[in-house]
C-alpha positions in Angstrom: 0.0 0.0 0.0 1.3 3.1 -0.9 1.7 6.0 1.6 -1.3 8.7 2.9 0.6 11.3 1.7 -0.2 10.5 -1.9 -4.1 11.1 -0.9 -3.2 14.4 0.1 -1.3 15.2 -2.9 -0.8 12.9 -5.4 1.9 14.9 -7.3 4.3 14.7 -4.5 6.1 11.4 -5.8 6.5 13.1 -9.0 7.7 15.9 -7.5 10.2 13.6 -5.1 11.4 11.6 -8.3 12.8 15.0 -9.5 13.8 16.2 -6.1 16.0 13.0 -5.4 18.2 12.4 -8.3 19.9 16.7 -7.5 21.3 14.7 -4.1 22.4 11.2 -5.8 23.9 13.2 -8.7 26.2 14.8 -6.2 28.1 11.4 -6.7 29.9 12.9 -9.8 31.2 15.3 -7.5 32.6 12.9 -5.3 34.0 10.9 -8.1 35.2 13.7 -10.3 36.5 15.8 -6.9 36.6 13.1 -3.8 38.6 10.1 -5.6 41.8 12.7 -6.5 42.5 12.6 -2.5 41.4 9.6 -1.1 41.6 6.2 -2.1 38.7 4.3 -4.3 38.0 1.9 -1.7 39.0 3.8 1.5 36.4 7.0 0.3 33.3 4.2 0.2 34.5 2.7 3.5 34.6 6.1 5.3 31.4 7.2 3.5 29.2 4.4 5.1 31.2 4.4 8.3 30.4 8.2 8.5 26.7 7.6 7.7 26.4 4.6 10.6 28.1 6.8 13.2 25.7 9.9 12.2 22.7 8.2 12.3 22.8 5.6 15.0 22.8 7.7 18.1 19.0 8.3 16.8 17.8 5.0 16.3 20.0 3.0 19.0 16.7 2.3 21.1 14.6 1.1 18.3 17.1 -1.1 17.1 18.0 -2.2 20.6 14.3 -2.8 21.3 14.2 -4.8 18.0 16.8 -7.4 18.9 14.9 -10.4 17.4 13.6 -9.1 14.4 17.6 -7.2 13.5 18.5 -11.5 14.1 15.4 -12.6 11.6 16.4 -9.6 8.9 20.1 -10.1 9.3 21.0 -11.8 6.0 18.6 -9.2 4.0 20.4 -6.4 5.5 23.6 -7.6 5.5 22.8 -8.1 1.5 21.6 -4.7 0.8 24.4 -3.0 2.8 26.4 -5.1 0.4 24.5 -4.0 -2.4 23.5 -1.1 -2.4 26.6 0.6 -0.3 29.5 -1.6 -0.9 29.6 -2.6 -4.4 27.6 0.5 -5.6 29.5 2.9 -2.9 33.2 1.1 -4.0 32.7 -0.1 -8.2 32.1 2.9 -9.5 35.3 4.6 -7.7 37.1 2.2 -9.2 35.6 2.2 -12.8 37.0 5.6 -12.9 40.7 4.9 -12.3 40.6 2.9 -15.8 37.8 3.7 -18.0 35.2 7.4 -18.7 33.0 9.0 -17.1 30.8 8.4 -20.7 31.4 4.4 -20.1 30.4 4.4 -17.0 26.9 7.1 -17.8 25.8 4.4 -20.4 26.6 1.3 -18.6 24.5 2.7 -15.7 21.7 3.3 -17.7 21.3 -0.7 -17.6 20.0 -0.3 -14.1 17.0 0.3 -14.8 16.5 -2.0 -17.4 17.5 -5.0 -15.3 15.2 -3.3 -12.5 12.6 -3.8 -14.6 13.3 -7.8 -15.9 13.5 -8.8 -12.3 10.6 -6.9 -11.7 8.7 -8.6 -14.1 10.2 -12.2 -13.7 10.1 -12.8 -9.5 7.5 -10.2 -8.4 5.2 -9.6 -11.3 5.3 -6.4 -11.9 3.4 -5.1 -14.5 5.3 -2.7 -17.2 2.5 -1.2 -19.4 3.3 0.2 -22.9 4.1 4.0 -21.5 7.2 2.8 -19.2 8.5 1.1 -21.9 8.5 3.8 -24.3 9.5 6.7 -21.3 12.8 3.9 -20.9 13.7 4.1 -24.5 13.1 7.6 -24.7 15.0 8.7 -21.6 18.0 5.8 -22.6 18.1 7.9 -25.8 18.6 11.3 -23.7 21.0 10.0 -21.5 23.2 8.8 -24.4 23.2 12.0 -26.3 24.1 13.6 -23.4 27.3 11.3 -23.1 27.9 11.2 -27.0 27.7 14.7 -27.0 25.4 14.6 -29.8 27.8 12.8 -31.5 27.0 9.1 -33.1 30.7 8.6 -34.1 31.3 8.9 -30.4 29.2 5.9 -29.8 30.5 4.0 -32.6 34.1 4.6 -31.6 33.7 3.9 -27.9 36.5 1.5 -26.0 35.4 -0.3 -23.5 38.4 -1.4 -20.2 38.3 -3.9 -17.0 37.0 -0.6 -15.3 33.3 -1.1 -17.2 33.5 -4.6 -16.0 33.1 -2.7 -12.4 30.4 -0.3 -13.5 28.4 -3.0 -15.1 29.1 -4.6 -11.4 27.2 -1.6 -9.7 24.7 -1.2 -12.4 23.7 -5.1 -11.3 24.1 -4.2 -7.3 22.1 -0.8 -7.6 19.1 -3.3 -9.5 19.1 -6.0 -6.8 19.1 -3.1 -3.9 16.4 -1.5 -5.3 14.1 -4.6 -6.4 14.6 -6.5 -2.6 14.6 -3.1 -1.0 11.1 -2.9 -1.8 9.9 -6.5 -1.5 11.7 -7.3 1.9 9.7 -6.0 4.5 11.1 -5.0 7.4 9.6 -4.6 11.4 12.3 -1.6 11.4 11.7 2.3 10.3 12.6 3.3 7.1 15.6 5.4 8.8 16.5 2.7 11.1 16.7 0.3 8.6 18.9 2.7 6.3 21.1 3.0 9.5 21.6 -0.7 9.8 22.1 -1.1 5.9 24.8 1.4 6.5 26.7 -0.8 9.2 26.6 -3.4 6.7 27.8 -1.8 4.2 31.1 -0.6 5.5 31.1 -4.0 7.6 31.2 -5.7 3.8 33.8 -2.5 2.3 36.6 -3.5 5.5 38.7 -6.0 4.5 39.1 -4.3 1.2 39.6 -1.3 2.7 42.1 -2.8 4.4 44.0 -4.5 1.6 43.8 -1.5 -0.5 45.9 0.6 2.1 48.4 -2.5 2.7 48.9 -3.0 -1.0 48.0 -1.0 -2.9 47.1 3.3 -1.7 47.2 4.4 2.0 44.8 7.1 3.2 46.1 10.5 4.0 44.1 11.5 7.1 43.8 15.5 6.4 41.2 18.2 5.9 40.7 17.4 2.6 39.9 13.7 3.4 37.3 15.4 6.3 35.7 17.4 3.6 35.2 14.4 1.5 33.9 11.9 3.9 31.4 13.9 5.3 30.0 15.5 1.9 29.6 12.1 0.6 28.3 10.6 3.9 25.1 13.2 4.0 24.8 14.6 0.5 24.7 11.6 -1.9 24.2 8.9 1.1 21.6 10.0 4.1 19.5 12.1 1.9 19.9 10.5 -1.3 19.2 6.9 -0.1 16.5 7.8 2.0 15.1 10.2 -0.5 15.1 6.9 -2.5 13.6 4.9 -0.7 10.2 6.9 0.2 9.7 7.3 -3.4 10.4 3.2 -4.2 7.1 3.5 -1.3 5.3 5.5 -3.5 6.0 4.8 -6.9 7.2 0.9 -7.2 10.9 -0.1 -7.8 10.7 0.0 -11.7 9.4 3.9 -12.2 12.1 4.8 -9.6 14.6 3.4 -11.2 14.3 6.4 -13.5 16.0 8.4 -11.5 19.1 7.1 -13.1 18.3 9.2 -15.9 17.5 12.1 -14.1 20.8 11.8 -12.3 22.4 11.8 -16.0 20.8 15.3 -17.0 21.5 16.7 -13.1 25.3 15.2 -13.2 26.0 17.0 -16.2 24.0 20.3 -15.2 26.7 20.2 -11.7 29.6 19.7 -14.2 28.7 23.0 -15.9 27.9 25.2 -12.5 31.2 23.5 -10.5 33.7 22.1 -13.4 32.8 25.0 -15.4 31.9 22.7 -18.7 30.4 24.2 -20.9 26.6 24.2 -21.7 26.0 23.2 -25.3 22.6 22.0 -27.6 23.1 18.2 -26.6 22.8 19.4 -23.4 19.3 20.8 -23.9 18.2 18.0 -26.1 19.4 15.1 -23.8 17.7 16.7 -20.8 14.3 17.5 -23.0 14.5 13.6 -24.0 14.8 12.8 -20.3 12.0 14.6 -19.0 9.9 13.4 -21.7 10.6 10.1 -20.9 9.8 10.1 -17.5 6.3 11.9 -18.0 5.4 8.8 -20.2 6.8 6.4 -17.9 4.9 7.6 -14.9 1.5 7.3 -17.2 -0.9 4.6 -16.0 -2.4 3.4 -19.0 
């Protein structure tokens, strides 16, 4: 059953599923800006570490009240803390020491589409005509937005082992967000995030660790502080929870869009901090976008 607040105002998850994609495209900060000071893995470790210590102090006594059910829900959490905070919060950080930031924007955009097949094929879902055509469309947007308007671009593109780790993410993002939504939980939404959390970095720390013996050590600094705790509430508390009221209201698959959105906010941030420049794909990707998430979020 979908929320009361959609009663009250039933444009409010359409008005969340543009809201929410603004925070999660603060990512491409993090990985254009974050990933230049502190290691790949180490950056995802202290995100989620950050995120646990932030939020548990406020939902300690629920959890602690909730002994048996955190022991029933242990193997789903401990799954989508690996999901959706370890591989999602480490793969991409290390896509981008080996292949582009285009690679890794079309990759991505298979998210959805796998959100949508298992969907369909364990929880029958049903994906009418519209959603279909707003998932083509928006694809469409997000790849001239990444091809500059450019087909050669697309023709021409190399793929590296680092797509091999977005494709990795794209697959982790679409099992988080499908049992997300289908494993019911006793906890609260933000309890629940707060355990996912612990889980997460729980499943990043022994690579964390292997990555500073072997292969980068951390630099603990003001920089790495800055980091850390832009990436821990930005793209992570508000993002994820953002996220995960609209999968409440809307069902996994039409969320899932917000991978698109993402796409068209990602790039808008590159032009207002990065200082790239705003050109016609630009507009056109963006217009394709939002076109194909107003026939995706039709009915009938």
């Amino acid at each position: 059953m979908k929320p009361s607040l959609t009663k009250n105002n039933p444009y409010a998850p359409y008005l969340l599923l543009l809201i929410q994609p603004i925070f999660m495209a603060t990512n491409t900060i993090v990985a254009r800006g974050g990933v230049e000071s502190v290691p790949p893995i180490s950056l995802a470790f202290w995100r989620w570490f950050t995120v646990f210590i932030i939020l548990f102090p406020f939902f300690f006594n629920e959890i602690l009240k909730n002994k048996k059910d955190f022991n029933k829900e242990f193997f789903k959490l401990f799954f989508l803390g690996s999901m959706g905070c370890g591989i999602c919060g480490a793969f991409p950080n290390l896509a981008g020491m080996t292949t582009t930031m285009a690679n890794i924007g079309i990759i991505y955009t298979s998210s959805p589409v796998i959100i949508i097949f298992l969907s369909i094929l364990f929880f029958k879902e049903k994906i009418n005509f519209f959603r279909i055509m707003g998932l083509l469309i928006c694809i469409s947007g997000v790849f001239t937005i990444i091809s500059k308007g450019n087909l050669d671009f697309l023709i021409n593109l190399n793929f590296t082992i680092g797509d091999l780790w977005v494709l990795g993410a794209a697959l982790g993002w679409a099992l988080y967000s499908i049992y997300l939504l289908n494993w019911k939980s006793k906890f609260s939404l933000m309890a629940r995030f707060t355990l996912i959390a612990m889980f997460g970095f729980i499943s990043l720390f022994p690579f964390f660790v292997l990555e500073n013996i072997y292969f980068a050590k951390t630099n603990y600094n003001q920089t790495f502080l800055f980091w850390i705790v832009f990436a821990a509430i930005s793209p992570s508390i508000v993002a994820f929870s953002l996220y995960t009221r609209l999968q409440k209201y809307v069902g996994a698959s039409f969320a899932g869009f917000t991978l698109y959105l993402f796409a068209v906010y990602g790039s808008i941030f590159g032009i207002i901090i990065f200082e790239e420049p705003l050109l016609s794909f630009h507009y056109l990707g963006g217009l394709l976008v939002f076109t194909g998430v107003y026939f995706a979020r039709k009915k009938v």
